[in-house]
DRENPA-3360 file (N, C-alpha, C; in nm, 2 decimals, always signed):
BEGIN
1 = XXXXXXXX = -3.16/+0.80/-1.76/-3.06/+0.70/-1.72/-3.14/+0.58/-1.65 ~ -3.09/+0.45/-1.72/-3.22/+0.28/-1.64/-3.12/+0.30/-1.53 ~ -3.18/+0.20/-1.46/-3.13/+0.15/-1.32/-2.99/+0.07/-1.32 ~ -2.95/+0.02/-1.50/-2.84/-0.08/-1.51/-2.75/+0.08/-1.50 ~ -2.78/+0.16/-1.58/-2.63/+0.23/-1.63/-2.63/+0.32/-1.48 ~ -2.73/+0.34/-1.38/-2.72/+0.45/-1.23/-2.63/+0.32/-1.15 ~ -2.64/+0.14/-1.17/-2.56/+0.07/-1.08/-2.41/+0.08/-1.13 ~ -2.42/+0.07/-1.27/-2.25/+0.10/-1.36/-2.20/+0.24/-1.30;
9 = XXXXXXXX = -2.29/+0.31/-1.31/-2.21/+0.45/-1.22/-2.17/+0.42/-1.07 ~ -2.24/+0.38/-1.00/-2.22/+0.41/-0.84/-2.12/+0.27/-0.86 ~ -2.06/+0.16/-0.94/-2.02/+0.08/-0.93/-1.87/+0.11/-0.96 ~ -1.85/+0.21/-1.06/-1.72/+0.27/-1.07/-1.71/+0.35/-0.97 ~ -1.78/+0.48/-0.92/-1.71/+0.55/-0.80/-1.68/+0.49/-0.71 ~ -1.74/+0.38/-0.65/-1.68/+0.27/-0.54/-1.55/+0.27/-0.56 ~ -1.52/+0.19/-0.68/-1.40/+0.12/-0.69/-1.31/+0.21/-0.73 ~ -1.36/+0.29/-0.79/-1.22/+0.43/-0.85/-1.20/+0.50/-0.71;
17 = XXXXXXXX = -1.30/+0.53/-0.63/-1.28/+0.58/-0.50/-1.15/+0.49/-0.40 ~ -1.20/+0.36/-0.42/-1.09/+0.24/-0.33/-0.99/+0.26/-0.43 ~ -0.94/+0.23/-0.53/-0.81/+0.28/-0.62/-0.74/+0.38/-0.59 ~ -0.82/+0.53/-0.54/-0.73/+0.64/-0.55/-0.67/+0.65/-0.44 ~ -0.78/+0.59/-0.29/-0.72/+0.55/-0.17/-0.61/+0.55/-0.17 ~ -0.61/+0.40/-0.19/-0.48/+0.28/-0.20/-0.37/+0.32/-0.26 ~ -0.40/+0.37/-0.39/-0.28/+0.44/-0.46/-0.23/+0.52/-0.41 ~ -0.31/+0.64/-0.35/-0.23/+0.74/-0.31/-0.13/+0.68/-0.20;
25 = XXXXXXXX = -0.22/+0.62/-0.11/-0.17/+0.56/+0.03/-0.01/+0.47/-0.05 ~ -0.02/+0.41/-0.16/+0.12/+0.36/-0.22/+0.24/+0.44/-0.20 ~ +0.18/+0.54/-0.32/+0.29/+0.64/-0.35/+0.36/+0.72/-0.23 ~ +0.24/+0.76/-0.12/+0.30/+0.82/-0.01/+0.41/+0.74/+0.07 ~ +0.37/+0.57/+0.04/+0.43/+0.48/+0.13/+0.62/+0.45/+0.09 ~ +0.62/+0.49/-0.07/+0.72/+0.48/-0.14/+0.79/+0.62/-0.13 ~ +0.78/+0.76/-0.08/+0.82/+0.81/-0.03/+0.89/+0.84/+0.11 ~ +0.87/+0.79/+0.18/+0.85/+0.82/+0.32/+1.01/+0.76/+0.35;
33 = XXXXXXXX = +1.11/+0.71/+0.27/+1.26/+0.65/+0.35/+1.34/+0.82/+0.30 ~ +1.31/+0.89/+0.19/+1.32/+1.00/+0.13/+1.30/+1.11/+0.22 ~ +1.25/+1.10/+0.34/+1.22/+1.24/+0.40/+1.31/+1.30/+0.44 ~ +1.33/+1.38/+0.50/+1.47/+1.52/+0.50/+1.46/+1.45/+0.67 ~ +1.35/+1.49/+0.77/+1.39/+1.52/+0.88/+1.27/+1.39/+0.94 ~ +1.28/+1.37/+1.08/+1.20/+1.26/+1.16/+1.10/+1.40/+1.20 ~ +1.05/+1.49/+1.16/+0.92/+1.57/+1.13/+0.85/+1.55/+1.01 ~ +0.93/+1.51/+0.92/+0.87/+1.53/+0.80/+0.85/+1.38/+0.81;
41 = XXXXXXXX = +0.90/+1.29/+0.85/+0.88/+1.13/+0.88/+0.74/+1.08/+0.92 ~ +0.77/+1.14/+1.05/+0.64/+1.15/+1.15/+0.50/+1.16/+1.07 ~ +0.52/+1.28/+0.96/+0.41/+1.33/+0.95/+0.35/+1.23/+0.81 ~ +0.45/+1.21/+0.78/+0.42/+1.09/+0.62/+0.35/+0.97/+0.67 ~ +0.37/+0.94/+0.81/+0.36/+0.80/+0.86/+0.18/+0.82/+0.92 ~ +0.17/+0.95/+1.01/+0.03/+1.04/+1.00/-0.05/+1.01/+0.94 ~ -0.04/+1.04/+0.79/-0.11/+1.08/+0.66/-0.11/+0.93/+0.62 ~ -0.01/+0.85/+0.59/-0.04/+0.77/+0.57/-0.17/+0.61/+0.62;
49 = XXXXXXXX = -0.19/+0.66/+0.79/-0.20/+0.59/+0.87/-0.34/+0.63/+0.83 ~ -0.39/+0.79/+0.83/-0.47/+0.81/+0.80/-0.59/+0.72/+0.66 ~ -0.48/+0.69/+0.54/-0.53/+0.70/+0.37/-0.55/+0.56/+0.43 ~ -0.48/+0.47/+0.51/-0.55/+0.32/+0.55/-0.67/+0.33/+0.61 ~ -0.69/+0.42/+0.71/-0.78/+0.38/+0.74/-0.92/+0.48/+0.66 ~ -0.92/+0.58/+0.57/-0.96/+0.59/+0.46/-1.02/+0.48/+0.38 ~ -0.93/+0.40/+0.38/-0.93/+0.27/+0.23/-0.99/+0.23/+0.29 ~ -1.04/+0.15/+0.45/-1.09/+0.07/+0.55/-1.20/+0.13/+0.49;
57 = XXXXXXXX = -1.24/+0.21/+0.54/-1.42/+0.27/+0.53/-1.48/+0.29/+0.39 ~ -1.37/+0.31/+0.28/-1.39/+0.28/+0.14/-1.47/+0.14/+0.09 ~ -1.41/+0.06/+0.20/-1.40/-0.11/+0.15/-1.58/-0.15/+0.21 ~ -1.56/-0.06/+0.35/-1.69/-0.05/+0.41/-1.82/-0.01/+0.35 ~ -1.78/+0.09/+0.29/-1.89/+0.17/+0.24/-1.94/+0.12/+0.10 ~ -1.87/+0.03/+0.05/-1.86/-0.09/-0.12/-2.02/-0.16/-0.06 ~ -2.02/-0.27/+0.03/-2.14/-0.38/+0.06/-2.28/-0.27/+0.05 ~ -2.25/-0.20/+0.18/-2.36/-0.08/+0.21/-2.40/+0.02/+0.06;
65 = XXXXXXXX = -2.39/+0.07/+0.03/-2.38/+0.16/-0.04/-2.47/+0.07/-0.26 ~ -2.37/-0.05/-0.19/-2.44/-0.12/-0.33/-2.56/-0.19/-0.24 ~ -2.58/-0.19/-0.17/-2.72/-0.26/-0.10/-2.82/-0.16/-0.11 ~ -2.78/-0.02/-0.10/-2.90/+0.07/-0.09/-2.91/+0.09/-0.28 ~ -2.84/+0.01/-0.36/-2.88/+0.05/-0.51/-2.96/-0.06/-0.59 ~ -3.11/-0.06/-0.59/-3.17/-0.16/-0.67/-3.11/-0.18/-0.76 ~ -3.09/-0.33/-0.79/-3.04/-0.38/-0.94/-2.92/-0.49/-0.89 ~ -2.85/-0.54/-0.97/-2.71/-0.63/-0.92/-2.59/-0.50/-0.96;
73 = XXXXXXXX = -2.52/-0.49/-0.86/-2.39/-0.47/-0.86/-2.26/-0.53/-0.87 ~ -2.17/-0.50/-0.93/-2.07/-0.58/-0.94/-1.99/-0.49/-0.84 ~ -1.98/-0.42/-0.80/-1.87/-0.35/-0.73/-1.83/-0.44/-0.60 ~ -1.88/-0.54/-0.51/-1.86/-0.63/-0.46/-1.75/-0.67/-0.49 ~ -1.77/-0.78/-0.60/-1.75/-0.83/-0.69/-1.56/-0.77/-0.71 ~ -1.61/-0.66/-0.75/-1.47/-0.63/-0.82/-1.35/-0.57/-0.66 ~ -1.41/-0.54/-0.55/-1.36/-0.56/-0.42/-1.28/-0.63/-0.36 ~ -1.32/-0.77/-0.41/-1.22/-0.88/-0.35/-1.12/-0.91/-0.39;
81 = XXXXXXXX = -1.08/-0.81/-0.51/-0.94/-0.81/-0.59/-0.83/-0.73/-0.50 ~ -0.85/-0.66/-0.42/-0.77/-0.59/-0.35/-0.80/-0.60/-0.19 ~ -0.93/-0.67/-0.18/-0.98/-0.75/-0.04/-0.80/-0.82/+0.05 ~ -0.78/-0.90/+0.00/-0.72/-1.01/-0.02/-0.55/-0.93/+0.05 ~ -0.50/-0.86/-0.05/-0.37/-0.79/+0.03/-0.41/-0.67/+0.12 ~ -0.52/-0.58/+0.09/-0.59/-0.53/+0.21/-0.58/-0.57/+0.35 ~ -0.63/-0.71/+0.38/-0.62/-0.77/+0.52/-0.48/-0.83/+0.55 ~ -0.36/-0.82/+0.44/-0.23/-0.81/+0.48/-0.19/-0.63/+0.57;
89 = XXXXXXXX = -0.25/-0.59/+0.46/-0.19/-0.42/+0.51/-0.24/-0.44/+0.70 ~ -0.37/-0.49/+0.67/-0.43/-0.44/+0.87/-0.35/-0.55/+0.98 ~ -0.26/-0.65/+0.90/-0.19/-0.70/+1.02/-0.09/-0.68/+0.99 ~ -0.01/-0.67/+0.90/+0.11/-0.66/+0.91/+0.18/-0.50/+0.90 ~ +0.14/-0.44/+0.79/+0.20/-0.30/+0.76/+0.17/-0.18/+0.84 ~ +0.06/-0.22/+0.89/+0.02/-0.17/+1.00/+0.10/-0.07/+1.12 ~ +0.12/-0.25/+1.21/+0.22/-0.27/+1.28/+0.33/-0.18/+1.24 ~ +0.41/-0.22/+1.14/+0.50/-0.16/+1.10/+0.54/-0.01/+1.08;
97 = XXXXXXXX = +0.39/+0.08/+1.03/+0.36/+0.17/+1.07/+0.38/+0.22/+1.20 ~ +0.30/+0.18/+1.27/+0.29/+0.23/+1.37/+0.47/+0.22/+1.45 ~ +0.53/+0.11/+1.41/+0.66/+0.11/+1.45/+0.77/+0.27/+1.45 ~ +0.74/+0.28/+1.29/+0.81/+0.38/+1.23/+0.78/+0.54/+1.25 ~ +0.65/+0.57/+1.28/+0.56/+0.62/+1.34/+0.61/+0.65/+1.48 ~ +0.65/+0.60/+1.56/+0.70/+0.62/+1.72/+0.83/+0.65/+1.69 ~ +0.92/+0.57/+1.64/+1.02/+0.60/+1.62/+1.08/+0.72/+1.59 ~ +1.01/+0.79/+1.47/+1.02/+0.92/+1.44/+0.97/+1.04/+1.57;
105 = XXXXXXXX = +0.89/+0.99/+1.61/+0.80/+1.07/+1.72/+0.88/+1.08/+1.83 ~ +0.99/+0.98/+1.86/+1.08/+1.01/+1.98/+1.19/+1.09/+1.95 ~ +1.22/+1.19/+1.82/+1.25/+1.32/+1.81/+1.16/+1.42/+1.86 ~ +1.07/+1.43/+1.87/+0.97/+1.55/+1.87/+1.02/+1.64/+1.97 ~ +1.14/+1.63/+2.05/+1.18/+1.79/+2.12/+1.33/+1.81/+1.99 ~ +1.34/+1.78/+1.92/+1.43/+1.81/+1.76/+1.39/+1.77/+1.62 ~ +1.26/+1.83/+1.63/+1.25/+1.79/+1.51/+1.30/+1.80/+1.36 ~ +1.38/+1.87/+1.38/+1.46/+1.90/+1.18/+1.60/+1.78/+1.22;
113 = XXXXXXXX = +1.60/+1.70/+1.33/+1.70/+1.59/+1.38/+1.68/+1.52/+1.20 ~ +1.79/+1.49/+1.12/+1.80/+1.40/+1.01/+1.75/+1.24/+1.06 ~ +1.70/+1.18/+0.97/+1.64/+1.04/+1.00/+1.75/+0.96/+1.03 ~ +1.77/+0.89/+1.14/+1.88/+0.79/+1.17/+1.85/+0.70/+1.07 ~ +1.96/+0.62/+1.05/+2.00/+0.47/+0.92/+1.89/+0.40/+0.91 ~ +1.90/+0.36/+1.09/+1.78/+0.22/+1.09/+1.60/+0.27/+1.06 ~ +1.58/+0.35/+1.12/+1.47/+0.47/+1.11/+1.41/+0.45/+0.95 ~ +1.54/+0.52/+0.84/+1.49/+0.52/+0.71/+1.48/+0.39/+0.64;
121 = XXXXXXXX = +1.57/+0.28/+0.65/+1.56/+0.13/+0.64/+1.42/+0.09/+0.70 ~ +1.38/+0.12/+0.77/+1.27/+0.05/+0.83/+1.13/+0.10/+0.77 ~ +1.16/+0.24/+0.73/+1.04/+0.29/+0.65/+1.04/+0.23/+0.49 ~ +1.15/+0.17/+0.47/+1.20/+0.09/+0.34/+1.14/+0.00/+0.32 ~ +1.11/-0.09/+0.42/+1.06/-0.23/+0.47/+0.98/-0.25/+0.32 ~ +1.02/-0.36/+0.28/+0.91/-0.42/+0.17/+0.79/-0.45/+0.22 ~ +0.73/-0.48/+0.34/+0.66/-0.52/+0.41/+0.55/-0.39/+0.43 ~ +0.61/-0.26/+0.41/+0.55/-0.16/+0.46/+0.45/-0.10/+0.29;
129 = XXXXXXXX = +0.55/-0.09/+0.22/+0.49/-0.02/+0.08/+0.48/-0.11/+0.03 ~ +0.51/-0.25/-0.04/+0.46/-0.29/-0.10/+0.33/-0.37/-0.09 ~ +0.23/-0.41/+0.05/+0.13/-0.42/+0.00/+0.01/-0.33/-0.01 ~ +0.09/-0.19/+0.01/-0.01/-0.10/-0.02/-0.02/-0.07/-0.17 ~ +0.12/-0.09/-0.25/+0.07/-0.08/-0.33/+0.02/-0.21/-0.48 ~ +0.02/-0.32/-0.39/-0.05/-0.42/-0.41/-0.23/-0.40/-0.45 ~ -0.22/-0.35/-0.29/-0.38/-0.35/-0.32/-0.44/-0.19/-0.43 ~ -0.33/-0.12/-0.42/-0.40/-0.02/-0.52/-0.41/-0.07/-0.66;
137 = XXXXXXXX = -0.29/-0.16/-0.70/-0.27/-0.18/-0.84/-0.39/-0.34/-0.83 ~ -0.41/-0.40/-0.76/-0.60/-0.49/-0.76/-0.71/-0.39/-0.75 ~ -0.67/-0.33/-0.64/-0.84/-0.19/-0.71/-0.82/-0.12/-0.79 ~ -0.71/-0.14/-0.92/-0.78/-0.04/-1.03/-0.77/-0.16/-1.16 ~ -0.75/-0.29/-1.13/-0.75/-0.39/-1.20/-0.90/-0.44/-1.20 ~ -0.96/-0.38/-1.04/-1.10/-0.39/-1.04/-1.21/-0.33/-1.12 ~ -1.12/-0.19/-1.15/-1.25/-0.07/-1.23/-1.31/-0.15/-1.38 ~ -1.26/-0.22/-1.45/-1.29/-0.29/-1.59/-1.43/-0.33/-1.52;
145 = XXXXXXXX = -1.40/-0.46/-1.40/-1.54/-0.53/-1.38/-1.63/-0.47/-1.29 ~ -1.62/-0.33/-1.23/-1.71/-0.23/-1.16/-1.78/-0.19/-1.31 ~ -1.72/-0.17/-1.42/-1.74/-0.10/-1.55/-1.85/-0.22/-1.61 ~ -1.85/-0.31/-1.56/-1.87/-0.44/-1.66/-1.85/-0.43/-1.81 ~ -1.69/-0.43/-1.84/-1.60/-0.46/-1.94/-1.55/-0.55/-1.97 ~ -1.60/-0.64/-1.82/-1.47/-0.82/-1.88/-1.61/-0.91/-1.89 ~ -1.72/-0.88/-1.91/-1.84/-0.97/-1.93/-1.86/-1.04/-2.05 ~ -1.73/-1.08/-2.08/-1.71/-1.17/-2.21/-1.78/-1.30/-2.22;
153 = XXXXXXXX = -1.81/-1.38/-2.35/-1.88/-1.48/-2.38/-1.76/-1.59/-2.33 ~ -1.79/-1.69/-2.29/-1.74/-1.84/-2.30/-1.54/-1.83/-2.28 ~ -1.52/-1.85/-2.41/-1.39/-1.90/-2.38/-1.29/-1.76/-2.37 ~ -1.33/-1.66/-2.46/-1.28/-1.51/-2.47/-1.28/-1.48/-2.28 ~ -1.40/-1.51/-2.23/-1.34/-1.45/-2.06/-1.25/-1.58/-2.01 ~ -1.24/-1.69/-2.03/-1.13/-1.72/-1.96/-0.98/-1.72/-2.02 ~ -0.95/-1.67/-2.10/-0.86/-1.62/-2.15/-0.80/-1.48/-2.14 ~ -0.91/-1.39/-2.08/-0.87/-1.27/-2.04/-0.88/-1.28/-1.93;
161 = XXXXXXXX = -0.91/-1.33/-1.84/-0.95/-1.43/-1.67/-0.76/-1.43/-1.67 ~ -0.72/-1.54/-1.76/-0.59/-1.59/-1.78/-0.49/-1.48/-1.78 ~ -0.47/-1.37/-1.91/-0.43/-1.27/-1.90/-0.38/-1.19/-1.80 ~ -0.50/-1.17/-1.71/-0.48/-1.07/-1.65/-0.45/-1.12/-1.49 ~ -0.44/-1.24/-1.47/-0.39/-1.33/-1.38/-0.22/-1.31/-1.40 ~ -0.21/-1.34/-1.46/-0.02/-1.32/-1.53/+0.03/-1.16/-1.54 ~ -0.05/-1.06/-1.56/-0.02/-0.94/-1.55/+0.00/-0.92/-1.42 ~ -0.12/-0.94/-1.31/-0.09/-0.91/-1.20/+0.03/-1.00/-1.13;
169 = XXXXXXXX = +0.05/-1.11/-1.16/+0.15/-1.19/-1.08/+0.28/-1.08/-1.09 ~ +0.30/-1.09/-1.25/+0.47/-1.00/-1.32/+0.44/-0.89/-1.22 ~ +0.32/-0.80/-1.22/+0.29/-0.67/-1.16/+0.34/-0.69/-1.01 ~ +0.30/-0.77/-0.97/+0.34/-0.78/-0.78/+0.48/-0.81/-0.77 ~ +0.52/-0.92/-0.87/+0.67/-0.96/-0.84/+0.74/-0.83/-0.85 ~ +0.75/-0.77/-0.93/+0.79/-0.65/-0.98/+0.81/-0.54/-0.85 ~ +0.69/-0.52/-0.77/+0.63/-0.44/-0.67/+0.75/-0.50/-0.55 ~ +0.74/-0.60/-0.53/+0.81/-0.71/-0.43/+0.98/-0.70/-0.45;
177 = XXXXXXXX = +1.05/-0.74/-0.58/+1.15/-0.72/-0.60/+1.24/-0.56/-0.60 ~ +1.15/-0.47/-0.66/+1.18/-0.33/-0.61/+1.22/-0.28/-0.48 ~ +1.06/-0.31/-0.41/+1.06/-0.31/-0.25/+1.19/-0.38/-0.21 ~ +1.22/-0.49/-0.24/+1.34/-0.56/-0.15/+1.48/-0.53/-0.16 ~ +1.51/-0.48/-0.30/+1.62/-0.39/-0.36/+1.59/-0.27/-0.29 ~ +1.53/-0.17/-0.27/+1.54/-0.06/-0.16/+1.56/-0.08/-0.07 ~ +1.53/-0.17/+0.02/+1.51/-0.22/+0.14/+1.67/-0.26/+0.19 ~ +1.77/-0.37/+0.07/+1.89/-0.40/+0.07/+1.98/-0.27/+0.03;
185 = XXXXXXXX = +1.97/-0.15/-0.03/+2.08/-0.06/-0.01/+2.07/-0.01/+0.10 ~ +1.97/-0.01/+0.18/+1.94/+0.08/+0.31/+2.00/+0.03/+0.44 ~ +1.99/-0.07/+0.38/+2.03/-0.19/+0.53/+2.20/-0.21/+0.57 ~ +2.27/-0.18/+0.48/+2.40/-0.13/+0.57/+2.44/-0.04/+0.56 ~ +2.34/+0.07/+0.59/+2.43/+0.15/+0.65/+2.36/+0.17/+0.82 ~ +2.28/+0.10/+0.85/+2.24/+0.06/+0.97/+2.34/-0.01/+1.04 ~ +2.42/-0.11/+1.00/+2.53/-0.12/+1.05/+2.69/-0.09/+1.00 ~ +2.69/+0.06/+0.95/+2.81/+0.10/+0.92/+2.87/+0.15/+1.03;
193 = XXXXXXXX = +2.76/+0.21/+1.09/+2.82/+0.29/+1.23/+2.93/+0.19/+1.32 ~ +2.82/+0.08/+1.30/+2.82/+0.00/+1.43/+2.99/-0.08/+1.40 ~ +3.00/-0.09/+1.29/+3.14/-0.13/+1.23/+3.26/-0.06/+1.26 ~ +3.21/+0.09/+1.23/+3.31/+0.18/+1.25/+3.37/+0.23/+1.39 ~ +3.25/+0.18/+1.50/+3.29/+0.16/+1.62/+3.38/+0.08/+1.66 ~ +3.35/-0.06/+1.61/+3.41/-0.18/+1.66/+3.60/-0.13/+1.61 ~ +3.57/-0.09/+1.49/+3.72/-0.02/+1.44/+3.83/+0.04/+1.54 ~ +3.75/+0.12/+1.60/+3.81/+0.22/+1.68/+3.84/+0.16/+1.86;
201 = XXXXXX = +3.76/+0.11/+1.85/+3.78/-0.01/+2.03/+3.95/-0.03/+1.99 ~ +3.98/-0.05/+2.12/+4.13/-0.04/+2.18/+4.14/-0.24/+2.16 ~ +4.20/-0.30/+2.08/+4.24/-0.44/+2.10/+4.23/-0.50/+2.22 ~ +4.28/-0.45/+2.33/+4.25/-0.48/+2.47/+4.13/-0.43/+2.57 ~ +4.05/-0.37/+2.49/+3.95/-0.29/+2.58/+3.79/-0.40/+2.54 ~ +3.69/-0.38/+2.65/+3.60/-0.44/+2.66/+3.47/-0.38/+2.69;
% end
């Protein structure tokens, strides 16, 4: 094996390694409004919290790791495709995490307690899954140019440049609109309760 096809190898396991991350960390993220009990919440929000900061040291270990491999690497390269909503996840979803995360956690003397409204709404958040799985569906959009598969002549790569610019847009809208339709059946019944209170108050009472 030359030194091109040993950088083509370590250049895929990078990026397939940051893809399976992020993906998984997705799919886990798209489950978590689904849990039975604020133990089984707690622990999704855990694991999840975990597969970020996973993906962090993934993203880490990409510069290093192709530094220690004589030759040019593309894995860099193919990095900053999921770079980019990555540094959304570490300020924003984060947060949110950690929000939902406590929340659940202030059961912990009941834990088979069923997830309150606002609780599972909140783990709904578009904000929360969808840029995780943003960035999964950019690091595996990455593996072609870890692969050096898109090293097309002249006008043929900006046309597939083109392509795959428009795939990913429909792909996110897609990711975004789902997320926000989950997000909207969830959201009243966070204030059904609160309604059905107001119902029952005495016309004269305060």
């Amino acid at each position: 094996m030359n030194a091109v096809d040993v950088n083509t190898a370590v250049d895929v396991i990078l990026i397939g390694a940051l893809a399976a991350v992020w993906l998984a960390a997705g799919l886990l993220a798209d489950g978590m409004p689904t849990a039975a009990s604020a133990l089984h919440l707690r622990r999704r929000a855990g694991l999840l919290s975990a597969l970020v900061g996973a993906g962090v040291v993934v993203f880490a270990a990409v510069p290093l790791v192709s530094g220690l491999v004589p030759g040019v690497s593309a894995a860099p390269t193919a990095a900053l495709l999921p770079a980019v909503p990555a540094l959304f996840v570490l300020t924003a979803t984060v947060r949110r995490l950690g929000w939902v995360r406590r929340g659940a956690g202030a059961f912990s003397t009941a834990p088979r307690t069923p997830v309150p409204p606002a609780l599972r709404a909140a783990a709904a958040h578009p904000l929360l899954a969808a840029p995780l799985q943003v960035t999964g569906l950019a690091a595996l959009i990455g593996m072609p140019i870890a692969a050096g598969l898109v090293a097309l002549p002249g006008g043929q790569a900006t046309t597939t440049a083109g392509v795959a610019a428009i795939v990913i847009v429909l792909a996110v809208a897609v990711i975004g609109i789902r997320a926000a339709l989950r997000h909207s059946r969830l959201a009243p019944l966070v204030l059904a309760p609160l309604d059905r209170d107001r119902d029952r108050t005495p016309a004269g009472a305060r």
